[in-house]
N, CA, C and O of each residue as an XYZ file, in Angstrom:
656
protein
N     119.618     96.288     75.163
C     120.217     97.598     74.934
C     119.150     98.558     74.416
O     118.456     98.200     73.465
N     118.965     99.817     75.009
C     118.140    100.853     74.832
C     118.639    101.670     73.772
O     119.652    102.365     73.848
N     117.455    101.496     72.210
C     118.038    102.935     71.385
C     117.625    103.888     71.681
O     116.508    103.592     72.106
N     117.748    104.952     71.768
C     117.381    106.419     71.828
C     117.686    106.759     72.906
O     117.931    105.800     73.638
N     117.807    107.867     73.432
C     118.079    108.716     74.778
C     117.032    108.791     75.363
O     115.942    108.817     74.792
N     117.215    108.843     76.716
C     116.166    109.103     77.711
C     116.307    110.545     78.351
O     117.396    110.819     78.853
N     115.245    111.535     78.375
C     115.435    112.304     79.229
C     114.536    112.711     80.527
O     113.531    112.111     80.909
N     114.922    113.473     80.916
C     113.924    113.781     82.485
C     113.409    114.690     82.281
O     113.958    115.785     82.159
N     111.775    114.384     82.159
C     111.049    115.675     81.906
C     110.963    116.386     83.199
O     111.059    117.598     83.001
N     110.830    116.114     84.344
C     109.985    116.582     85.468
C     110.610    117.914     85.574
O     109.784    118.820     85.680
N     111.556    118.190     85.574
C     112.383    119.523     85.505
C     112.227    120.402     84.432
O     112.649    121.558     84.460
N     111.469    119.757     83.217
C     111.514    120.797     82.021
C     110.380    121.782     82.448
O     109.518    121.265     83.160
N     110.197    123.271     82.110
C     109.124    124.242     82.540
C     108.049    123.621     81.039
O     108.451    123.216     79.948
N     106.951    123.729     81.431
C     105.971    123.548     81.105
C     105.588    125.220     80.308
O     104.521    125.662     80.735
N     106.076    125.873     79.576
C     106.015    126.878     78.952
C     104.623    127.536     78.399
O     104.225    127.134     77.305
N     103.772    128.641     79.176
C     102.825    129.035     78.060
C     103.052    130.419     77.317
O     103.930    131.279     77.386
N     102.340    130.326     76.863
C     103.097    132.019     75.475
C     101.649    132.898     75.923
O     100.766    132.465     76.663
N     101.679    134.092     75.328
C     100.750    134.984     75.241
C      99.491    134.812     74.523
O      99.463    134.000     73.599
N      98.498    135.444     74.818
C      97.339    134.977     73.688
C      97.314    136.038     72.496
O      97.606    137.210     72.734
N      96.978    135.637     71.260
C      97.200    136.183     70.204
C      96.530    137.938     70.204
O      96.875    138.938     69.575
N      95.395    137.676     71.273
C      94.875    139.556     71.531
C      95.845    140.432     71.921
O      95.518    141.562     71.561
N      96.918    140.424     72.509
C      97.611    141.297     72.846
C      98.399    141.594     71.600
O      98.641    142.786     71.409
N      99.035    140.349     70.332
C      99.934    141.175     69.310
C      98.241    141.692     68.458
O      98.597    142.058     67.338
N      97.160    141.800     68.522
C      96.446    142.775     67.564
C      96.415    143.844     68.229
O      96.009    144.721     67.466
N      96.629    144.282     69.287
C      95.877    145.100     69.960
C      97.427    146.342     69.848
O      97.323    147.521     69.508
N      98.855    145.580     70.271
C      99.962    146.323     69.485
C     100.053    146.662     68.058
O     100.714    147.598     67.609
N      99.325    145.816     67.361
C      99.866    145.709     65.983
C      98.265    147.208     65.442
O      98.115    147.922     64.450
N      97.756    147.088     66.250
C      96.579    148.205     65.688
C      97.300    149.444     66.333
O      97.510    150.412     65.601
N      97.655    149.483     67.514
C      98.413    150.669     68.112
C      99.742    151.655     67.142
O      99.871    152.874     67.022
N     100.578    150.489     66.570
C     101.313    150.832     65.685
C     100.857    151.161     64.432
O     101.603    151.945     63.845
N      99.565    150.710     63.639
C      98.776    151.435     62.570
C      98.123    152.763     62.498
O      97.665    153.480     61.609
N      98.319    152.827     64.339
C      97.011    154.405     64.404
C      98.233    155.227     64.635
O      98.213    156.399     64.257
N      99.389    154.700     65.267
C     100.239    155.975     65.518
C     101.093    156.323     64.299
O     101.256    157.485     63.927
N     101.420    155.676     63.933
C     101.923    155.530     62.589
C     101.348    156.664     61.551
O     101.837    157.736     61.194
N     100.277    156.092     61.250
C      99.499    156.695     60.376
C      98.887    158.310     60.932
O      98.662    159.129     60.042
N      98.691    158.632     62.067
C      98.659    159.937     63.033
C      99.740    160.524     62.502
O      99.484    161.436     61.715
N     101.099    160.230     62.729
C     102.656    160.705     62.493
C     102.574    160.710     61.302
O     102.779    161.870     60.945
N     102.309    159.797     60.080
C     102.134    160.287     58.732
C     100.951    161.471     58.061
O     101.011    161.995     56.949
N     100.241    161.611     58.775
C      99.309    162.517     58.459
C      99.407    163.881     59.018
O      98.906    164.876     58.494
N     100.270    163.856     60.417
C     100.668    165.154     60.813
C     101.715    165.561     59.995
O     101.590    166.586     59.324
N     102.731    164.896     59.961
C     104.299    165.062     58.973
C     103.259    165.721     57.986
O     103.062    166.878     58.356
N     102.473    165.385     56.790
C     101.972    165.200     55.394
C     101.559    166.649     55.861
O     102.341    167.497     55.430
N     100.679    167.079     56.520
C      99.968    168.365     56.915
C     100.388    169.621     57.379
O      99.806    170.694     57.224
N     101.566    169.375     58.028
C     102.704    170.346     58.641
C     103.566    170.535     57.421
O     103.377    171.674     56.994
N     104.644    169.716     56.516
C     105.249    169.877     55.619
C     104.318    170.578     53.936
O     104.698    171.188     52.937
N     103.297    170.160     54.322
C     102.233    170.391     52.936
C     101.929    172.177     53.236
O     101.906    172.958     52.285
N     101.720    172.623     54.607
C     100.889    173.352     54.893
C     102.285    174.639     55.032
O     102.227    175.844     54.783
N     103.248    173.957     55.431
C     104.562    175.104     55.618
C     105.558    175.332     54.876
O     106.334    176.280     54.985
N     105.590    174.282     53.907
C     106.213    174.219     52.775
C     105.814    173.515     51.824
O     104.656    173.100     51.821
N     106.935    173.149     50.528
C     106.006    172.967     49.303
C     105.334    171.406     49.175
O     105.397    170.315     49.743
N     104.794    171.926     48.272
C     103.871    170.554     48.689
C     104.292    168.951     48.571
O     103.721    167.869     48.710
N     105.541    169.395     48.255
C     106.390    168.283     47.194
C     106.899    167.734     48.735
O     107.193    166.545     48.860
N     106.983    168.646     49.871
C     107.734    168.026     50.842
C     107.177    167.210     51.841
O     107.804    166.659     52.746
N     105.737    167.150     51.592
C     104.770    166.403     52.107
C     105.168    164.854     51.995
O     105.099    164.079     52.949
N     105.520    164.563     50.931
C     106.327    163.028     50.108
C     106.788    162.337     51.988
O     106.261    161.401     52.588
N     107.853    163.203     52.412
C     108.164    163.146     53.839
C     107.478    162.196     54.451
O     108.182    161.440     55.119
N     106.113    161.933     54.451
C     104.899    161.850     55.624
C     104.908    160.279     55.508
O     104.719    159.635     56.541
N     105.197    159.364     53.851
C     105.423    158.390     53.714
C     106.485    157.537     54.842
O     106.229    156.357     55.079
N     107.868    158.313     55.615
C     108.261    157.703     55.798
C     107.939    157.175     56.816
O     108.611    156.149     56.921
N     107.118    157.323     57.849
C     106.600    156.558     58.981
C     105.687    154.968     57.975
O     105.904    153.764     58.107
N     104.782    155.630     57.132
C     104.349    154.151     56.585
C     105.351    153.599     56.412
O     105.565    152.573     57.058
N     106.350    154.100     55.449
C     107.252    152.888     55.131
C     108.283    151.638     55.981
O     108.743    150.563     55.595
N     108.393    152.636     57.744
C     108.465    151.711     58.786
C     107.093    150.917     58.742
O     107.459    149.741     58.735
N     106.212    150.928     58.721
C     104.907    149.918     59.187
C     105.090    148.521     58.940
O     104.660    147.780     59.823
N     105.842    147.776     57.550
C     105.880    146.544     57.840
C     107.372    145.655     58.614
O     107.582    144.467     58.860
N     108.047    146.702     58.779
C     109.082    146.242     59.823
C     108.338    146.018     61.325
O     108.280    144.956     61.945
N     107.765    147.378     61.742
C     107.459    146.960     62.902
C     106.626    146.164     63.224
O     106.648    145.629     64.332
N     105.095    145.751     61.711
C     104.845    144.660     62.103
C     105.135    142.876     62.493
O     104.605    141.829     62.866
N     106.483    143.570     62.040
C     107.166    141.989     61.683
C     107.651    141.974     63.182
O     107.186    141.091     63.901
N     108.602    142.931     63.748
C     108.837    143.151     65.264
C     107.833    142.817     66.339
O     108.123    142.045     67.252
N     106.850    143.299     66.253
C     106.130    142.883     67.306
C     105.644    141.605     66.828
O     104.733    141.278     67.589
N     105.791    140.838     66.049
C     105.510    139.572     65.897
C     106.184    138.709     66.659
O     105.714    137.887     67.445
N     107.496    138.959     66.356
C     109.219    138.371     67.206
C     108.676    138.676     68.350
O     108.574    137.713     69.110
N     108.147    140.049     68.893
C     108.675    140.209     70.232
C     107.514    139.613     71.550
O     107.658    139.554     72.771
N     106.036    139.127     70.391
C     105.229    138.738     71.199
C     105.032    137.281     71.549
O     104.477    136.827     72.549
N     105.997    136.153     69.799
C     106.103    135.320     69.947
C     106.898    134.924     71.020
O     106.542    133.961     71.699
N     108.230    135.711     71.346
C     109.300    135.699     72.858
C     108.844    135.346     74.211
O     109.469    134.622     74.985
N     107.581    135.971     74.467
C     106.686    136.079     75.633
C     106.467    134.905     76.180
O     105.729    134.203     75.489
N     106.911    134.312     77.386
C     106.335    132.835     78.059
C     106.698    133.129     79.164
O     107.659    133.845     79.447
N     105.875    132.541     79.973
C     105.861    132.228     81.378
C     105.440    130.671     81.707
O     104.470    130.126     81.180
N     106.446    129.944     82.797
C     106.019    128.604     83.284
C     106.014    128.995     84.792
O     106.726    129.777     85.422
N     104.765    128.031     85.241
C     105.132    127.810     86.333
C     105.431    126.166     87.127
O     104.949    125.057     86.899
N     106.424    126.642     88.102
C     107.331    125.038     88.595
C     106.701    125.209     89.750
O     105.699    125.903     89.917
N     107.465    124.376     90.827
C     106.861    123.939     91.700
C     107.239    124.893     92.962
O     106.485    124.972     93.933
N     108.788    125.803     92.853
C     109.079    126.557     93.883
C     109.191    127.958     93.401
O     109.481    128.915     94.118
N     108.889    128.009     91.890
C     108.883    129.380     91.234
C     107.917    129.449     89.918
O     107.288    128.571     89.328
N     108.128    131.575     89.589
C     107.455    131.390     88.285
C     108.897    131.885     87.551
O     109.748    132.661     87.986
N     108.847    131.106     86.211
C     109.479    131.693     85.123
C     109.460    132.487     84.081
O     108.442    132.212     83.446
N     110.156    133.483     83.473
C     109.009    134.488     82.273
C     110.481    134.864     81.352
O     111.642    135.135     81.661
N     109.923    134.753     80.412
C     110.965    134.290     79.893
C     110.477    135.551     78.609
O     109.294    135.751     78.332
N     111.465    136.188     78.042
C     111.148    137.021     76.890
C     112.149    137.627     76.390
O     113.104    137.756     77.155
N     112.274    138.122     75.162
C     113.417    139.048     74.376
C     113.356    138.271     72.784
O     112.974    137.111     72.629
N     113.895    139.328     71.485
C     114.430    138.435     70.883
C     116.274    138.294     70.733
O     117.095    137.386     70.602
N     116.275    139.821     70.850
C     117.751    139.839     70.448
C     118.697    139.861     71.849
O     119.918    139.710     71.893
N     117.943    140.050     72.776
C     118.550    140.271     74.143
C     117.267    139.695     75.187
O     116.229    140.093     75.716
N     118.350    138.162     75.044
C     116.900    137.064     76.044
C     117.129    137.210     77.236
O     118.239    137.210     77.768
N     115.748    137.391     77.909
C     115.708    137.805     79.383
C     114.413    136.669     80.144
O     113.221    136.453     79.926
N     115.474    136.139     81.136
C     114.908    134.835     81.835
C     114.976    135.436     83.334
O     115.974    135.462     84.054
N     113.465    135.990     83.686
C     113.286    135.956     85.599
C     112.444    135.011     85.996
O     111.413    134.607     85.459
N     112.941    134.707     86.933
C     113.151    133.602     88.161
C     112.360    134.123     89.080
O     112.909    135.104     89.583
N     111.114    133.867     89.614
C     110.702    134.324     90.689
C     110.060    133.797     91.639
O     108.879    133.468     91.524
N     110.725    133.650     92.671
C     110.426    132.522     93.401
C     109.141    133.008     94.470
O     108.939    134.118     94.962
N     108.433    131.842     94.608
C     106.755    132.385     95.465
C     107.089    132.880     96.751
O     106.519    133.869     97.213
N     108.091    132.177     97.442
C     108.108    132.666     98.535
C     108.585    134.229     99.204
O     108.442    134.608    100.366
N     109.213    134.994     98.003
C     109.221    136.021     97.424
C     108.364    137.014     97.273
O     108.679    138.201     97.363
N     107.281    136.608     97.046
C     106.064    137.488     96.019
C     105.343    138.434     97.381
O     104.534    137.883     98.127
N     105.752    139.906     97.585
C     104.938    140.383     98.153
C     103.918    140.539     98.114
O     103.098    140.213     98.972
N     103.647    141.296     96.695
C     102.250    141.739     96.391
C     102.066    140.952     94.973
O     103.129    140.781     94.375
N     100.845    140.423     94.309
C     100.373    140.147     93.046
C      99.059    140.779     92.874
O      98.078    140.523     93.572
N      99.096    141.636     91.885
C      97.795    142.255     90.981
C      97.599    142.285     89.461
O      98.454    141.864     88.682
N      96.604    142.727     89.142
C      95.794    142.183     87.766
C      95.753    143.711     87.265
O      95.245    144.675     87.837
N      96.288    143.671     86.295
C      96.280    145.440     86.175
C      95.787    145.602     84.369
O      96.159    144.948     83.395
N      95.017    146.520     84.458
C      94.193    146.183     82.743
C      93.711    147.645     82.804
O      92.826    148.000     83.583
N      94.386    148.546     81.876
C      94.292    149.505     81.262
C      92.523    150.040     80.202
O      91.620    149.227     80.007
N      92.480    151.517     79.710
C      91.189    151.499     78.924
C      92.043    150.494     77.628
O      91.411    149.479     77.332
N      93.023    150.641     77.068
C      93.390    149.748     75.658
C      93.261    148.658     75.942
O      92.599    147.922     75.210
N      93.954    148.107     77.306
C      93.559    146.597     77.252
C      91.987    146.216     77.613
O      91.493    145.188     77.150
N      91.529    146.759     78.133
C      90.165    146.159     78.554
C      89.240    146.435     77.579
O      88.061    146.141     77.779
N      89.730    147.166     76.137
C      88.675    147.250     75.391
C      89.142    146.091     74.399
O      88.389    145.963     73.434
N      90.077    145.342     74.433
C      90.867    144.202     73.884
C      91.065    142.934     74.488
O      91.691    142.018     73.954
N      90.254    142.860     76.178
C      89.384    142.033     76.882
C      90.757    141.028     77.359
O      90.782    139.798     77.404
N      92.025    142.142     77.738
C      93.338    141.719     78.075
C      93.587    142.302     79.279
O      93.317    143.462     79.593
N      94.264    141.218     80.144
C      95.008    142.292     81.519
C      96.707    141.497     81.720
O      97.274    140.581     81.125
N      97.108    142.439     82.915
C      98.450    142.415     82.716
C      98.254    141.831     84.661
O      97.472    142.176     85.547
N      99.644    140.629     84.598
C      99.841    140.218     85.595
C     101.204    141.184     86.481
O     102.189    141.297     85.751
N     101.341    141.723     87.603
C     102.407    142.552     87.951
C     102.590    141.490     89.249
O     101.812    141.286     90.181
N     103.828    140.924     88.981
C     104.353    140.499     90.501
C     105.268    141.391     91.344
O     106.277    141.682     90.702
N     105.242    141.975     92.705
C     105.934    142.535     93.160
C     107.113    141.722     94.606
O     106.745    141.141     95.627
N     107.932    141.886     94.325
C     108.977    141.261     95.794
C     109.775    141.954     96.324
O     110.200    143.054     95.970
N     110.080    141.189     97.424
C     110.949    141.926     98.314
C     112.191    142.492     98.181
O     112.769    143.049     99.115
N     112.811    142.336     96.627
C     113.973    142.683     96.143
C     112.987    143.358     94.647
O     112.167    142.688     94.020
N     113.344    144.766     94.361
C     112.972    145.305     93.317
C     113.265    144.545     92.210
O     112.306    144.394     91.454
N     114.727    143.798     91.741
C     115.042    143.564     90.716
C     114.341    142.243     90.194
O     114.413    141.774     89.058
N     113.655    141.758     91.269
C     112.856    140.361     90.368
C     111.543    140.542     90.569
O     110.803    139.641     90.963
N     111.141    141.802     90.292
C     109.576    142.333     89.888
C     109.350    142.082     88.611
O     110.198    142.488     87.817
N     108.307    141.444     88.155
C     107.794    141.255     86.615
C     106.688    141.318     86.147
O     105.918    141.753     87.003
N     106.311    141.156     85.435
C     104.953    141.357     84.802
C     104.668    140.159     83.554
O     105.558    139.500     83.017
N     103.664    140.099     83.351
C     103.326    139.399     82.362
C     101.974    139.651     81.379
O     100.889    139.077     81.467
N     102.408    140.749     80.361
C     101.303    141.495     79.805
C     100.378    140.532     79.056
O     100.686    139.374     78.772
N      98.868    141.300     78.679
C      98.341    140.277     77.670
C      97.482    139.487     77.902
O      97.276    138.690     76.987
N      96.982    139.399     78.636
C      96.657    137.852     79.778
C      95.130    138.083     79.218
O      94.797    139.244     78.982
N      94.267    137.111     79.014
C      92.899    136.676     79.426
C      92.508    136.927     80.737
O      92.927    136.244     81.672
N      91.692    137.909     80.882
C      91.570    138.442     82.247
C      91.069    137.192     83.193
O      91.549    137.184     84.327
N      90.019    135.977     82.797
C      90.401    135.312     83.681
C      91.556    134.150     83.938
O      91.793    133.340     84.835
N      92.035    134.441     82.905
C      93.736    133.481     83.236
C      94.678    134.239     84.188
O      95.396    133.585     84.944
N      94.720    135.787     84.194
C      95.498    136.749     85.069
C      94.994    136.446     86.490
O      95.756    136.282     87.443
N      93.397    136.374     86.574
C      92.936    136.070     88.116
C      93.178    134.751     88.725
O      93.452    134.525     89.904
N      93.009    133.718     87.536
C      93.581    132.857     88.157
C      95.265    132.420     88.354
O      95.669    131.515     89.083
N      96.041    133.253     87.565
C      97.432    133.240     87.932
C      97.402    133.880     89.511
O      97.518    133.149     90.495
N      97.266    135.048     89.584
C      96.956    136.041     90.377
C      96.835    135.057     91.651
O      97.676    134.847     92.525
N      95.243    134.394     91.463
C      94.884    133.830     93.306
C      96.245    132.571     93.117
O      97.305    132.696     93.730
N      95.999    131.558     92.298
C      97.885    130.445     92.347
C      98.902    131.179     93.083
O      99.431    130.663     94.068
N      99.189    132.243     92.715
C     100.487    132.747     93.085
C     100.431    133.475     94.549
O     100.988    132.954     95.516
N      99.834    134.519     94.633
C      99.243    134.547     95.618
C      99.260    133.296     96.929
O      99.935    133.351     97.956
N      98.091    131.954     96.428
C      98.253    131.301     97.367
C      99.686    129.870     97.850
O      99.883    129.050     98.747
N     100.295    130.304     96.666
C     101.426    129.516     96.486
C     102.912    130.451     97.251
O     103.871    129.930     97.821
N     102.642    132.088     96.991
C     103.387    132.617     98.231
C     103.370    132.433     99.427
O     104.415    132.287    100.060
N     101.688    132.391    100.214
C     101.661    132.329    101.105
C     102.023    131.250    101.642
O     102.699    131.289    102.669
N     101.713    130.250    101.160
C     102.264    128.763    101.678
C     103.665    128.563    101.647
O     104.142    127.670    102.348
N     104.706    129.572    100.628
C     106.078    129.285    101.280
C     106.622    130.395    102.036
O     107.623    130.368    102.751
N     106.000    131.188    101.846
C     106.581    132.315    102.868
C     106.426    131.993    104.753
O     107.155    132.249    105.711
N     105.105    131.326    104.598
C     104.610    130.523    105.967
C     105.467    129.643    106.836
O     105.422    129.326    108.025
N     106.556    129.253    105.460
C     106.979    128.108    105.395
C     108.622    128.452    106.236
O     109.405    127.660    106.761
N     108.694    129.993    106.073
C     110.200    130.373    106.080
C     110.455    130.824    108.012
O     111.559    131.183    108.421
């Protein structure tokens, strides 16, 4: 008699998460705008009225450690697996959102990396298909982990689309 349960991995997704450059690279974005919006508030209220109303300019800091805590949640959320007839991407905290996208599907795949991300040595994966609604992306990426998602998927479309 067998103790413990057995289960079947072969079906479980093999899950990877984001790399930690993309939550600094938000989490600095939200310090500069932040602090921009507190210093304009502080300068506009100081400069047009009394000076007492400048106090105001605090309240964007005083959001700053909520939202750092948010983009913590929202970057830890971030995963993508890939199976054998699709990719999975999986993200949200309060409203979880699971697309399904199957290769044989995938019109177009590109590597798309902005001046913020590329000075943060990050790019963003964009899958496009033949149905708008299971277009996705997968921000963040190690630019060569995006290229090599990129050519996989890519050559993993073509081989089932070939197939159809």
């Amino acid at each position: 008699m067998e103790t413990g349960t057995s289960h079947e991995t072969r079906d479980e997704p093999v899950w990877t998460g984001l790399p930690p450059g993309l939550l600094r690279m938000r989490r600095l974005l939200l310090v500069v705008w932040l602090g921009l919006l507190a210093l304009g508030v502080g300068l506009l209220l100081g400069l047009l009225a009394e000076p007492v109303w400048a106090l105001f300019a605090l309240l964007p800091l005083a959001l700053m450690p909520w939202g750092w805590r948010m983009l913590g949640r929202n970057w830890r959320s971030w995963r993508y697996a890939e199976r054998a007839d699709d990719l999975l991407i999986s993200r949200g905290v309060l409203w979880r959102e699971e697309t399904v996208v199957p290769y044989g599907r995938m019109q177009l795949v590109e590597v798309t990396s902005g001046p913020v991300e590329r000075h943060f040595g990050l790019a963003s994966v964009q899958l496009h298909t033949a149905a708008a609604a299971t277009d996705a992306c997968i921000p963040g990426l190690d630019p060569a982990e995006a290229e090599r998602l990129r050519d996989r998927l890519t050559e993993l479309g073509e081989a089932r689309s070939a197939g159809l």
